[in-house]
KOLDREN-133486 format. One line per field, with one value per residue (C-alpha): residue number from 0; x negated, y, z; residue in three letters. Coordinates in Angstrom, 1 decimal. Example, Ala and Ser with C-alpha at 12.3 -4.5 7.8 and 13.67 -1.06 7.14 Angstrom:
2
num: [0 / 1] $
x: [-12.3 / -13.7] $
y: [-4.5 / -1.1] $
z: [7.8 / 7.1] $
residuo: [ALA / SER] $
! end
This chain:
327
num: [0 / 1 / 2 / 3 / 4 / 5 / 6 / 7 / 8 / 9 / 10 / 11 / 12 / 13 / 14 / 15 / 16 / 17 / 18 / 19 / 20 / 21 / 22 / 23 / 24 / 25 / 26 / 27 / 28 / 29 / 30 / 31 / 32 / 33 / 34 / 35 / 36 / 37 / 38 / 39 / 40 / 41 / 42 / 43 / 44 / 45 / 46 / 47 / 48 / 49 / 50 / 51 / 52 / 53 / 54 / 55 / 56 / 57 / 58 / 59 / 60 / 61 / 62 / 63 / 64 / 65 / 66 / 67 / 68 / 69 / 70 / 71 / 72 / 73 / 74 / 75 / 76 / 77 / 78 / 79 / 80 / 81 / 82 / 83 / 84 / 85 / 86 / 87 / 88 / 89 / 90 / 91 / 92 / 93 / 94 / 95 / 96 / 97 / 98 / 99 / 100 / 101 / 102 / 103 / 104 / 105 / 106 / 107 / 108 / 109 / 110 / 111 / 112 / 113 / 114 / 115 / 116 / 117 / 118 / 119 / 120 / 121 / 122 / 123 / 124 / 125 / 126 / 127 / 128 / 129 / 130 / 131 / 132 / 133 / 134 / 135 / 136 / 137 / 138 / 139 / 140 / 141 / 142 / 143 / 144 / 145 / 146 / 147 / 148 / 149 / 150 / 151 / 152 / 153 / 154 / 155 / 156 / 157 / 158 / 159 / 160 / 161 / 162 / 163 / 164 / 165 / 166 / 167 / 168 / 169 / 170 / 171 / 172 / 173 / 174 / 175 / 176 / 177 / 178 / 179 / 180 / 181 / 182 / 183 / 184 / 185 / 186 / 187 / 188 / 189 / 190 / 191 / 192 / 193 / 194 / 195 / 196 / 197 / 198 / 199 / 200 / 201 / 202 / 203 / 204 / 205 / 206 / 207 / 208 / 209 / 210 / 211 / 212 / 213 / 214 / 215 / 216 / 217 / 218 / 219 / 220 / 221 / 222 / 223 / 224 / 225 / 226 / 227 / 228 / 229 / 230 / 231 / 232 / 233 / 234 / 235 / 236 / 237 / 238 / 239 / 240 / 241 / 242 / 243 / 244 / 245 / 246 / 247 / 248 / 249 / 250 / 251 / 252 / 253 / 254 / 255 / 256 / 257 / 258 / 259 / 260 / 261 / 262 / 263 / 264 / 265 / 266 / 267 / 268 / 269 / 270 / 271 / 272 / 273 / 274 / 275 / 276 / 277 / 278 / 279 / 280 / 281 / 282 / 283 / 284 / 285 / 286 / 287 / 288 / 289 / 290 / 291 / 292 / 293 / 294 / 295 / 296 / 297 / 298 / 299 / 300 / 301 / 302 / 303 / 304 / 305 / 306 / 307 / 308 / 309 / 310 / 311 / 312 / 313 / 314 / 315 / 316 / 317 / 318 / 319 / 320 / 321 / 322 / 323 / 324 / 325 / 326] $
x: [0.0 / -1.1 / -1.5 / 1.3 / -0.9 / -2.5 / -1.6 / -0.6 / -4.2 / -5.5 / -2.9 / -3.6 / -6.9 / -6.2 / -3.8 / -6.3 / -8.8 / -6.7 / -4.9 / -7.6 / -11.2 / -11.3 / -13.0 / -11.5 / -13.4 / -10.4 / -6.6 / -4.5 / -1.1 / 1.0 / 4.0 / 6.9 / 10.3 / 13.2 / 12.3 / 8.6 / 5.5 / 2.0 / -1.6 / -4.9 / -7.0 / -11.3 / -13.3 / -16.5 / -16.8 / -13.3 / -9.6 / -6.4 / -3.2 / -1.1 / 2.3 / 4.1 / 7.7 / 10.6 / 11.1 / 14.4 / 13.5 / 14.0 / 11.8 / 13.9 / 13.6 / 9.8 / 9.3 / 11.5 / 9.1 / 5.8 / 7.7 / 8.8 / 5.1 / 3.3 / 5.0 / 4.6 / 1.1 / 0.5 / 2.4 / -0.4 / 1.8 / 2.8 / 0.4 / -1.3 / 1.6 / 0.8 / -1.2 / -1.7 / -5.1 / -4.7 / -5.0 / -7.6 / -4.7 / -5.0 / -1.1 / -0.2 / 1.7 / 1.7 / 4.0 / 3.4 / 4.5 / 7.8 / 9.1 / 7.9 / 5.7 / 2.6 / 1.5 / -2.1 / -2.3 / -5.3 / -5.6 / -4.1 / -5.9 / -3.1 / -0.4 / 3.0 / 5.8 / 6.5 / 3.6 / 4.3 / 4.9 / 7.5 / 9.0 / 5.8 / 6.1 / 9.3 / 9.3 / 5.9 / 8.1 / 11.0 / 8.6 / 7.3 / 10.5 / 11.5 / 8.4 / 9.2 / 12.6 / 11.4 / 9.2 / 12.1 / 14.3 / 11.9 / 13.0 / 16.0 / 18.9 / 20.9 / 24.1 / 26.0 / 27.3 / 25.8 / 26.7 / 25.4 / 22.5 / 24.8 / 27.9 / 25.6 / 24.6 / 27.8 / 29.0 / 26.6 / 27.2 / 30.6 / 30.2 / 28.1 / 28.8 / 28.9 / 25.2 / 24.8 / 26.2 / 26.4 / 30.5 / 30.9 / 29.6 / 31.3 / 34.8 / 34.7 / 32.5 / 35.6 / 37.2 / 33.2 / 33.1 / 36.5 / 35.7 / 32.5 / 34.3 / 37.0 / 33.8 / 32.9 / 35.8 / 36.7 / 33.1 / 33.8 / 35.9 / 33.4 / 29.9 / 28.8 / 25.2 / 22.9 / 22.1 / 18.1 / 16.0 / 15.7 / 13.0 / 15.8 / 14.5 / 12.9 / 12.1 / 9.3 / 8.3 / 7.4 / 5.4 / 1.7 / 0.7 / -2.8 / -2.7 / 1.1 / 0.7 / 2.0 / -0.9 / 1.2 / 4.6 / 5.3 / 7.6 / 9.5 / 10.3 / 14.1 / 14.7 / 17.7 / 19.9 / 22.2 / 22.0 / 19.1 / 20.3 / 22.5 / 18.9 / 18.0 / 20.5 / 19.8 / 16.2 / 17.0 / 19.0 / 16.0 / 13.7 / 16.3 / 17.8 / 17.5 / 16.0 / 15.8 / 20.3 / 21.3 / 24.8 / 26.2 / 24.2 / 23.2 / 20.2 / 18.6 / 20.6 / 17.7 / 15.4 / 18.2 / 18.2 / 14.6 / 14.4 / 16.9 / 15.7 / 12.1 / 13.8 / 15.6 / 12.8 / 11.2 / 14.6 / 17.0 / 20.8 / 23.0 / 26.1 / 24.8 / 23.0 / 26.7 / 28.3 / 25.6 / 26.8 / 30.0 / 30.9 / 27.7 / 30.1 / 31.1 / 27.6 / 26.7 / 28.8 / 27.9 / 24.3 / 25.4 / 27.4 / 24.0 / 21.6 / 24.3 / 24.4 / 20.5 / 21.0 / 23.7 / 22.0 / 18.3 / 20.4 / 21.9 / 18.8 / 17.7 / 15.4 / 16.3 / 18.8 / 21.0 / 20.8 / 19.3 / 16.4 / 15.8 / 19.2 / 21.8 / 23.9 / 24.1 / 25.5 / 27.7 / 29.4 / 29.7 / 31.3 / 33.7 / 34.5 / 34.4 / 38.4 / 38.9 / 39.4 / 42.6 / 41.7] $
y: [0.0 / 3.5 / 5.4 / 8.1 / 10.9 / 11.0 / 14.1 / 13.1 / 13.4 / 11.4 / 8.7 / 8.6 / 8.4 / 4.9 / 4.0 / 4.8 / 2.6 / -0.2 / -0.3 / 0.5 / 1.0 / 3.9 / 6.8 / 10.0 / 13.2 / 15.6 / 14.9 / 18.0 / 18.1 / 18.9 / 20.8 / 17.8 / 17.2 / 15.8 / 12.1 / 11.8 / 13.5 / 13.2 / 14.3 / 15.2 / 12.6 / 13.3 / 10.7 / 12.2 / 13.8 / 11.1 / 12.3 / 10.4 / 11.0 / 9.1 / 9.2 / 8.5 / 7.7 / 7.9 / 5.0 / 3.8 / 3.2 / -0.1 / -2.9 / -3.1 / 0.6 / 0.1 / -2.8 / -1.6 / 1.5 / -0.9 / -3.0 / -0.1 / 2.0 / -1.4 / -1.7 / 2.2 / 1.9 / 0.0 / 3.1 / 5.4 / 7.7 / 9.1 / 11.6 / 10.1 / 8.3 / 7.2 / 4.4 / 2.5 / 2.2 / -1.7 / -2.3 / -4.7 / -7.1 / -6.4 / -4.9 / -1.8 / -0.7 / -1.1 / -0.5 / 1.4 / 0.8 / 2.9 / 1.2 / 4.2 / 2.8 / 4.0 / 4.6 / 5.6 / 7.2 / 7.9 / 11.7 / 13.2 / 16.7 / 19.5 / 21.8 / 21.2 / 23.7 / 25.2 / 27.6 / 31.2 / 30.4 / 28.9 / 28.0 / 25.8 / 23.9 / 23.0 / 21.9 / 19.5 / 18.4 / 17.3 / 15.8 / 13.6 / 12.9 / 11.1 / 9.5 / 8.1 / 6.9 / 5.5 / 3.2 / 2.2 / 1.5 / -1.6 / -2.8 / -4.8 / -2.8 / -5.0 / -2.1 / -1.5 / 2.1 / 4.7 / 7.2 / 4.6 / 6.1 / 8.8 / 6.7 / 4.5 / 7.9 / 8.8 / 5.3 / 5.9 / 9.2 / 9.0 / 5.8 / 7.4 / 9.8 / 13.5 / 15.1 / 18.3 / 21.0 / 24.8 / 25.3 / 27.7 / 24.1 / 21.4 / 23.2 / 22.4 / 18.5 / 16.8 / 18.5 / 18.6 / 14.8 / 14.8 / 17.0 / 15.0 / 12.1 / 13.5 / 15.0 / 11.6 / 10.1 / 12.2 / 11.8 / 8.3 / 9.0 / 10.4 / 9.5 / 6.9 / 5.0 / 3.2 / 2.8 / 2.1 / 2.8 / 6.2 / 8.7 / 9.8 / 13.0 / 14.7 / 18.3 / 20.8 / 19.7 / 16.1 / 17.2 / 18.5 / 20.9 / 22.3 / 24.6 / 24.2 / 20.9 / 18.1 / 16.1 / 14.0 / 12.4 / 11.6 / 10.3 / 7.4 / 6.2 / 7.1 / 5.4 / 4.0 / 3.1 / 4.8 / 7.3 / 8.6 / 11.6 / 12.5 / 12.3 / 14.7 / 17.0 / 17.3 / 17.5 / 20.9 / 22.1 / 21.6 / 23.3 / 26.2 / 27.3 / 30.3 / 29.8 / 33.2 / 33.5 / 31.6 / 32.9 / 30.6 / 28.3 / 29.8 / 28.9 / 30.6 / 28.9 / 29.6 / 27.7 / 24.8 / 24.6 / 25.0 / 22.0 / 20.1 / 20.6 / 19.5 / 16.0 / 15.3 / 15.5 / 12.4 / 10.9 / 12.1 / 11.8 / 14.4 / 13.2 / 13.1 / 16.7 / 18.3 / 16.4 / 17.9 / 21.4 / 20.6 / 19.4 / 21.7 / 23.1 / 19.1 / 18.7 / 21.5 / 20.7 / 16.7 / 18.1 / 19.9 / 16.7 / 14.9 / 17.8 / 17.9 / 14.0 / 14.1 / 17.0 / 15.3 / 12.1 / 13.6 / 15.4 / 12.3 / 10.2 / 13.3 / 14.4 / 17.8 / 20.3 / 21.8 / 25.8 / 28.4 / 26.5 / 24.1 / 24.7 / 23.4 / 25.9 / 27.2 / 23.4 / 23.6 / 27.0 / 26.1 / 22.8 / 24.5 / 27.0 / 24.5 / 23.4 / 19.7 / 17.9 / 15.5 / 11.6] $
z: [0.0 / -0.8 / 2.2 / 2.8 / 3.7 / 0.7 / -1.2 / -5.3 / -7.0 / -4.4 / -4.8 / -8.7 / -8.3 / -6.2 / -8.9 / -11.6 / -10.0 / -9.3 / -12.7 / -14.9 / -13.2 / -13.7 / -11.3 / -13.2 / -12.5 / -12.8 / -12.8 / -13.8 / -14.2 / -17.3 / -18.1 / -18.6 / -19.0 / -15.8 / -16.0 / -16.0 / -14.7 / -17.0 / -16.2 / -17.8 / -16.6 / -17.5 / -17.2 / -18.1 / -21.6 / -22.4 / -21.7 / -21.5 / -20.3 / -17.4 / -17.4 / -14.8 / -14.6 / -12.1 / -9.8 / -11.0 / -14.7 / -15.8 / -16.6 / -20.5 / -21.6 / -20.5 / -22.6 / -25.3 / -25.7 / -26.0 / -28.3 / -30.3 / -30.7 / -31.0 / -34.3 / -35.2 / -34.5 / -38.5 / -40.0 / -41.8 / -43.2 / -39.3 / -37.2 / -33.9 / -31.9 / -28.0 / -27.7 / -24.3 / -22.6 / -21.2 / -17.4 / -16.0 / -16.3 / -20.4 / -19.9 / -21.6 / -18.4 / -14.8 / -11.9 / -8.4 / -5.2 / -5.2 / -8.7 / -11.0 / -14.1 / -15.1 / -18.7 / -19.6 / -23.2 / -25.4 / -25.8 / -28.8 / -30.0 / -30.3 / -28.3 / -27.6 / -28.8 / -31.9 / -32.8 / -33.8 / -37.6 / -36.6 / -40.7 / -41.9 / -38.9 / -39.0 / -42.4 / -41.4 / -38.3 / -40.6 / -42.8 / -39.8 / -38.8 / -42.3 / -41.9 / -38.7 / -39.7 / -42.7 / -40.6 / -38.2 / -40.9 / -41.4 / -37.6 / -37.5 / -35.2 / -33.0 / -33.0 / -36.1 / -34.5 / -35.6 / -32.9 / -30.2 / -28.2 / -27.6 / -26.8 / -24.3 / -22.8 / -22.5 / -20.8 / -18.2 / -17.1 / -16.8 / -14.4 / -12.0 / -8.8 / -9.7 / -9.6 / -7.4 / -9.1 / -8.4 / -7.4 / -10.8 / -12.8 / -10.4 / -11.2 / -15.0 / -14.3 / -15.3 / -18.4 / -19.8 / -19.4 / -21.5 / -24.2 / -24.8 / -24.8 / -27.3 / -29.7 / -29.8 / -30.4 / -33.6 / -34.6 / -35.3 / -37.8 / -40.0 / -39.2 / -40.8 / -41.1 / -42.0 / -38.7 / -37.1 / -34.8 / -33.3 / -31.5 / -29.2 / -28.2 / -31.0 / -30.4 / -30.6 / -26.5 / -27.4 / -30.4 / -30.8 / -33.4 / -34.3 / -37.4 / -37.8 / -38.6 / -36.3 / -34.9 / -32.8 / -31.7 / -28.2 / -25.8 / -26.8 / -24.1 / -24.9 / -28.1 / -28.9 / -32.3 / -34.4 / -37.9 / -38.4 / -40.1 / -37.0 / -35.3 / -38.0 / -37.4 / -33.9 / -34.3 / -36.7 / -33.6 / -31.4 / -33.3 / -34.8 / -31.2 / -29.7 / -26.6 / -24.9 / -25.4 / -21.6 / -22.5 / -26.1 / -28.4 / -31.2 / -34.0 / -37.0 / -39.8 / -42.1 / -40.5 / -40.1 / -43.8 / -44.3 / -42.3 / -43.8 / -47.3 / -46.2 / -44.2 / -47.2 / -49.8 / -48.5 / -47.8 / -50.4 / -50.0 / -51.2 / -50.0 / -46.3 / -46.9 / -47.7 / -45.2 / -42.6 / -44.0 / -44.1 / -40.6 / -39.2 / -36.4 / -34.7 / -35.3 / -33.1 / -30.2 / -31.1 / -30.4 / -26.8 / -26.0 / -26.2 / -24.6 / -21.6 / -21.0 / -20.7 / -18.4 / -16.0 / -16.3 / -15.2 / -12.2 / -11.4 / -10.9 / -8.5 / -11.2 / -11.8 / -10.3 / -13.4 / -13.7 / -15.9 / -18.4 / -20.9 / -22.8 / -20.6 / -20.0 / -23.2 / -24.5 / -20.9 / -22.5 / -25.9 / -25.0 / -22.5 / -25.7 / -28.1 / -29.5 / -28.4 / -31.6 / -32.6 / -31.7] $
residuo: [UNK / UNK / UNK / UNK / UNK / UNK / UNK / UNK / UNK / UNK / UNK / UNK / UNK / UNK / UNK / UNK / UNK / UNK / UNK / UNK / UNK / UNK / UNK / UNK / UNK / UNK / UNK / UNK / UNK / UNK / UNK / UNK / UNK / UNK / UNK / UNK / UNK / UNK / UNK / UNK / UNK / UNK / UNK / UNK / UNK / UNK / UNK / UNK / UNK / UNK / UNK / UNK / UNK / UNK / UNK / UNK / UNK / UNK / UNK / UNK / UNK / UNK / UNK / UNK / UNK / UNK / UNK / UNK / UNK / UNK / UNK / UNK / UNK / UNK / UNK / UNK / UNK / UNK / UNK / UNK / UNK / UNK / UNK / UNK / UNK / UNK / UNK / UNK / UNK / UNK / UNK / UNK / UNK / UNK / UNK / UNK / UNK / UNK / UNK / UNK / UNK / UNK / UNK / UNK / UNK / UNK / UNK / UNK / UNK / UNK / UNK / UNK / UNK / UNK / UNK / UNK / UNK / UNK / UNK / UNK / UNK / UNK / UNK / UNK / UNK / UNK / UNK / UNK / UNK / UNK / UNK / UNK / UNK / UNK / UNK / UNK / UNK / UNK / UNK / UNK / UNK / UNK / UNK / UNK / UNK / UNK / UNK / UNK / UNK / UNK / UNK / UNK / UNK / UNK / UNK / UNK / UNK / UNK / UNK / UNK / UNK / UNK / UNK / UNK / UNK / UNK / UNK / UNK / UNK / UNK / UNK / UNK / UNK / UNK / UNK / UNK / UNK / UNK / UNK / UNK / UNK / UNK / UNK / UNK / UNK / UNK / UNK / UNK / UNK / UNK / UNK / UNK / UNK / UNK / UNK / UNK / UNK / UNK / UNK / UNK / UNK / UNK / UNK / UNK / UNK / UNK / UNK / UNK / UNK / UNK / UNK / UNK / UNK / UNK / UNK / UNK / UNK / UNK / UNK / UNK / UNK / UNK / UNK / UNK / UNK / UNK / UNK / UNK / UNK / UNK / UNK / UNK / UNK / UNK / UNK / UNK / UNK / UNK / UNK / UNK / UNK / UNK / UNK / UNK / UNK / UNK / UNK / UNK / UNK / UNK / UNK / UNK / UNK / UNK / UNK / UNK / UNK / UNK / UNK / UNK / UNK / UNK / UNK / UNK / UNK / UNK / UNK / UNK / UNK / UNK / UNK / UNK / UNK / UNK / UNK / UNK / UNK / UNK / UNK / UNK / UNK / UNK / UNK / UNK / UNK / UNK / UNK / UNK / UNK / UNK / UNK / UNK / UNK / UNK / UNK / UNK / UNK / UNK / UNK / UNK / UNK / UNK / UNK / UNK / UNK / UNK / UNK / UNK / UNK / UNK / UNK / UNK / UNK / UNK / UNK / UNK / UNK / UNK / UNK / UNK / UNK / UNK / UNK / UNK / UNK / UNK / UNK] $
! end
């Protein structure tokens, strides 16, 4: 057992050793997301990164992510994607005392968050994007819906105990809950697949640039199945919003088509290109549906307390605005 006095870099260094012999001579900790905690980890002139993840996650998403890059890893046409560091035990993961799974990545050169030109990044992270689904659609999906990462999402939220909200949030829990569940509903009507394998969180965050080019992907450990142009169509969302506007979702359309037109040169498909202009507004709340679930879910696990940040309560207020569509 790891002693509890121990303050966190000097309980990673005991983990570092014991996992992976390794003595590190800094560990510095990196801006992250609700649902896991990474650091810089030098090891004289060599770098890696250890994630490290919260202690409920299960042993099935973990091995579902391994699974998942072990098979990206063969793709030449991708940037750098994470690859595991084995432990002394040759497994590309191991597990700490209090559940949490530990991760140790090679270092990828580059800086998260779109870069100031924003436009010529965009269009290179669309083009990555194809290039990822194109080399999922070789994996065999075991779903034939193509809205089912969200819909799973979804299941699970609504199953659990009500997260700590503020009071202003708490009063309006329930009818968000039922409006997503109505967006999805009518959704099913009309999107349609093929359906594959899918990043599952694709934004500017869990990619690196270096000279507006995309020098890596990361994160997978979210993946789940459905269309991948509804992944697109999110992922031009992502990268489109206005994140300084805390008071309604709203994106540079420009960019959204910039974007589009550079996902759908490598995979062409007109019909699905109008129908993402045509039904651009469900897409949008479809898109707040989806950042709200990872929101609740995050502050249902005690990851993260929902307020001002990260986008959620623009998606809160748009949804809350949004006109419930027929079933």
């Amino acid at each position: 057992m790891i002693d509890a006095m121990m303050n966190d870099v000097e309980r990673l260094e005991l983990l570092l050793m014991k996992h992976w012999d390794i003595r590190p001579t800094r560990v510095q900790a990196l801006s992250t997301g609700h649902t896991n905690k990474t650091y810089r980890i030098d090891c004289g002139s060599r770098a890696a990164v250890l994630r490290v993840s919260w202690p409920g996650k299960s042993a099935g998403q973990v091995r579902r992510e391994a699974s998942i890059l072990e098979r990206l890893g063969s793709s030449p046409q991708l940037p750098a994607l994470p690859r595991f560091q084995a432990t002394v035990n040759a497994q590309p993961y191991a597990q700490a005392d209090d559940g949490s799974w530990l991760h140790l990545f090679e270092h990828i050169d580059g800086a998260p968050g779109l870069p100031d030109e924003a436009e010529p990044a965009i269009v290179d992270a669309m083009h990555t994007l194809a290039r990822l689904h194109a080399a999922m659609a070789t994996m065999d999906a075991s779903v034939s819906d193509p809205l089912a990462w969200l819909n799973e999402r979804y299941a699970r939220v609504s199953v659990r105990p009500v997260p700590p909200l503020p009071t202003i949030l708490l009063a309006h829990y329930d009818g968000l809950l039922w409006r997503i569940g109505m967006h999805l509903t009518a959704a099913a009507k009309w999107i349609r697949g093929p359906v594959g394998w899918l990043h599952g969180d694709y934004h500017a965050g869990n990619l690196l640039f270096a000279s507006g080019a995309v020098t890596g992907v990361l994160d997978f450990d979210d993946v789940g199945q459905g269309a991948h142009w509804l992944e697109a169509a999110f992922a031009l969302f992502a990268l489109s919003r206005d994140v300084t506007d805390e008071d309604r979702f709203t994106f540079d359309v420009r960019l959204w088509d910039t974007g589009l037109r550079a996902y759908a040169a490598l995979l062409p498909d007109d019909a699905v290109s109008d129908l993402m202009h045509l039904q651009r507004d469900a897409l949008v709340n479809l898109f707040c549906a989806d950042q709200s679930l990872i929101h609740l879910e995050a502050a249902q696990r005690g990851l993260w307390t929902p307020g001002p940040g990260m986008g959620f309560l623009t998606c809160w207020r748009q949804l809350l605005a949004s006109t419930p569509p027929d079933r």
